[in-house]
C-alpha positions as CSV (number, residue, x, y, z in Angstrom):
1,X,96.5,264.9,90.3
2,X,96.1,262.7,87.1
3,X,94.8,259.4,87.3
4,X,98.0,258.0,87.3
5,X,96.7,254.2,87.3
6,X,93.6,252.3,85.6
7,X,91.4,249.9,87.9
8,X,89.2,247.6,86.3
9,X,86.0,247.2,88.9
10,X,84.3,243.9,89.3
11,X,80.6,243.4,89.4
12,X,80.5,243.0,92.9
13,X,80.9,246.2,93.4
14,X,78.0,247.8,91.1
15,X,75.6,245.5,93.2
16,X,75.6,248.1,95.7
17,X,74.7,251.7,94.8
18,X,76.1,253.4,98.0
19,X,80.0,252.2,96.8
20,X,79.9,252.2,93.2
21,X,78.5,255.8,93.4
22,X,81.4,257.0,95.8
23,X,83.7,255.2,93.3
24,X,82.5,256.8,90.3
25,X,82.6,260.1,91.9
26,X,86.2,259.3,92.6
27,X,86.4,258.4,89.0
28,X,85.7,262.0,87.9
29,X,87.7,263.8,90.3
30,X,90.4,262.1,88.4
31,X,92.0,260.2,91.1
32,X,92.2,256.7,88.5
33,X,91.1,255.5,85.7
34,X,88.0,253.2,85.9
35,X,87.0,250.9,83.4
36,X,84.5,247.3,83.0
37,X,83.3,245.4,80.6
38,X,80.0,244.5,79.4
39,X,79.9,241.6,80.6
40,X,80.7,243.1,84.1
41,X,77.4,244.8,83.9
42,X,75.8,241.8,82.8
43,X,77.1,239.9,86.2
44,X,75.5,242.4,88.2
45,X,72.6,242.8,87.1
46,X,71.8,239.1,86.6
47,X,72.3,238.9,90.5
48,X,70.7,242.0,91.3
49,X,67.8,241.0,89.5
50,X,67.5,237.6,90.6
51,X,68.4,238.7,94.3
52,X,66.0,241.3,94.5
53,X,63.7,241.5,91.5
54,X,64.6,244.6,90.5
55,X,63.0,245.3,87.4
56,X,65.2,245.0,84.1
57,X,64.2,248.5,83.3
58,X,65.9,250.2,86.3
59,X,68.8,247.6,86.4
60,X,69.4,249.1,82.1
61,X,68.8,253.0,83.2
62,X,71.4,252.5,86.4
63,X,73.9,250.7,83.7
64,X,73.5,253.6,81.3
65,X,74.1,256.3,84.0
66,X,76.8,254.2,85.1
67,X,78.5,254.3,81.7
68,X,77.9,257.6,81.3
69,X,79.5,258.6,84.5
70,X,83.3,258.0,83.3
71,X,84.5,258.3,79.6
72,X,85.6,255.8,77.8
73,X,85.0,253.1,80.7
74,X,84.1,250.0,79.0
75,X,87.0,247.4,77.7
76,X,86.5,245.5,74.4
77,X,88.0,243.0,72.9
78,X,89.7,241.1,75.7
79,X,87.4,238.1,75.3
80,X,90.6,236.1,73.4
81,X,92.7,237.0,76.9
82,X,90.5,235.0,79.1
83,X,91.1,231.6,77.6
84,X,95.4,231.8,78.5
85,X,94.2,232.6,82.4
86,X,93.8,230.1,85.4
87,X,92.0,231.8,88.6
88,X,90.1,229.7,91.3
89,X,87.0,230.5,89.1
90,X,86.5,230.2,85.8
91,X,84.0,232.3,85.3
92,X,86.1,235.4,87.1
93,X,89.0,234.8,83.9
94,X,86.9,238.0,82.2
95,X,87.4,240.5,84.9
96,X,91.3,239.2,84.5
97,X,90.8,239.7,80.9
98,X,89.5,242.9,80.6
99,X,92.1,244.2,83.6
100,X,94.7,242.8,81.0
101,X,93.3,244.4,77.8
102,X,93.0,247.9,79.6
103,X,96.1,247.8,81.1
104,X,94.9,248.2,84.7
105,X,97.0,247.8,87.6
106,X,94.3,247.0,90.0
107,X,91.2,245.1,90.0
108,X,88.7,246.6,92.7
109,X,86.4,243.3,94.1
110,X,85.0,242.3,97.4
111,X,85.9,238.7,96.6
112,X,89.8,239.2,96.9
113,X,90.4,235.2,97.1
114,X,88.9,235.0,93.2
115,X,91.7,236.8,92.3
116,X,94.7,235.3,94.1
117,X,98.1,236.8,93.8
118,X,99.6,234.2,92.6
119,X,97.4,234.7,89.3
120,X,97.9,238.5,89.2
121,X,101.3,239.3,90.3
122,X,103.0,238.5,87.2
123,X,100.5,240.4,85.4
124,X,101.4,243.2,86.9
125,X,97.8,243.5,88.4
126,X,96.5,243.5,92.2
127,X,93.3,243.1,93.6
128,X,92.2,245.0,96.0
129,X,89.2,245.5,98.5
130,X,87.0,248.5,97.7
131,X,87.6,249.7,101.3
132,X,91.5,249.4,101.5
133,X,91.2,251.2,97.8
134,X,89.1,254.4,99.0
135,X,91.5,254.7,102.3
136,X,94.6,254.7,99.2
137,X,92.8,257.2,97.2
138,X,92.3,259.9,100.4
139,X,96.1,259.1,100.9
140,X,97.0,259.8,97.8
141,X,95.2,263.2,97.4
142,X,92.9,264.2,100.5
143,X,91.5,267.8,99.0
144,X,90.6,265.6,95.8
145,X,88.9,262.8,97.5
146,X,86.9,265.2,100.2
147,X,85.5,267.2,97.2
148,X,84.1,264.0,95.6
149,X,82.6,262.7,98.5
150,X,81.4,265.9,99.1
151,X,79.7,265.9,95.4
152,X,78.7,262.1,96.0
153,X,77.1,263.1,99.5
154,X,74.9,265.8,97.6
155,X,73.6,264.5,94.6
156,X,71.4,262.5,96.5
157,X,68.2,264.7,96.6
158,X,65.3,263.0,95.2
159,X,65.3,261.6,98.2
160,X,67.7,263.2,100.2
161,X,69.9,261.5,101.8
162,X,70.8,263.0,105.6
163,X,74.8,262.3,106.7
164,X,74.2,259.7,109.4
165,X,72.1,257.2,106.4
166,X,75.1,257.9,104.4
167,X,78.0,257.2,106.5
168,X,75.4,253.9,107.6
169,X,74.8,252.7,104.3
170,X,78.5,252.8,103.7
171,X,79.2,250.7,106.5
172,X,76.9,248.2,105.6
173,X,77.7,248.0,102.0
174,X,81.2,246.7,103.1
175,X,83.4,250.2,103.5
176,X,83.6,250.7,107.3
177,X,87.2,252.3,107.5
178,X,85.9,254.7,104.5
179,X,82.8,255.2,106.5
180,X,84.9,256.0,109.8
181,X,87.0,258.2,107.6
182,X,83.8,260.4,105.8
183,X,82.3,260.7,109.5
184,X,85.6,262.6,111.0
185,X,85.5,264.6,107.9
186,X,81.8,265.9,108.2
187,X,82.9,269.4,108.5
188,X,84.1,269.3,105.2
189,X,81.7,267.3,103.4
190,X,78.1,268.2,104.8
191,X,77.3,271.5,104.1
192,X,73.9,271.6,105.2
């Protein structure tokens, strides 16, 4: 399967590692398109920082790998878009923006009432929850999406990571139906 559609993923999503991981994995199987913008990243990790203290140093070598995960991913040039767009925030007008300028049909947030449909609809654009968006991408190609799960699952060696931490730390960073789903498919996924 081609990625047949771009998404455009808000920062909400990078905050937690367990999710945007899965999703880039997704990414690279090819199952959509995934792009952001710079100022995305700076979203995050101005909340990660200041909600955690995370150092600035790890917060730049995660956005690096990040980018480097998915070619092509960040939008540019958008900024002129935002100023034409009404959402309940303000400040959300550059995730709009940058959905616009890439052509994305979806915008992948956790905060689905910043992005109303009544702001996205004629746009062409909808906004959708990261969990309801994995479930779509196993519909829409189930050997595509085990495989990157599977490759998401196992990268995580230094430390590892065993299945039942996995599927937990899915369900608490806000995925519980993808969670459910990866746990029926253990078979498949964890090899060890």
């Amino acid at each position: 399967m081609n990625s047949a559609f771009t998404a455009v993923i808000d920062a909400n999503v990078f905050y937690g590692i367990r999710v945007t991981s899965l999703i880039l994995h997704l990414a690279q199987a090819d199952l959509f398109r995934a792009r952001w913008s710079e100022k995305i990243h700076q979203e995050w990790m101005g909340n990660l920082h200041r909600n955690t203290g995370l150092a600035q140093e790890k917060l730049q070598r995660r956005r690096e790998a990040i980018d480097a995960s998915v070619l092509d991913c960040l939008v540019m040039d958008y900024e002129a878009l935002e100023y034409g767009l009404t959402l309940p925030d303000p400040d959300d007008r550059h995730v709009f923006a940058a959905a616009l300028k890439a052509q994305a049909t979806r915008i992948i947030t956790f905060n689905l009432s910043d992005f109303p449909s009544s702001a996205l609809d004629p746009a062409g654009i909808a906004a959708i929850h990261p969990d309801q968006f994995l479930m779509e991408l196993f519909e829409a190609s189930q050997t595509q999406f085990v495989e990157a799960v599977r490759q998401d699952f196992q990268h995580y060696k230094a430390p590892p990571l065993t299945f039942e931490r996995y599927i937990s730390d899915l369900r608490k960073a806000g995925v519980p139906k993808t969670a459910e789903l990866i746990e029926k498919l253990r078979i498949l996924v964890d090899a060890s």
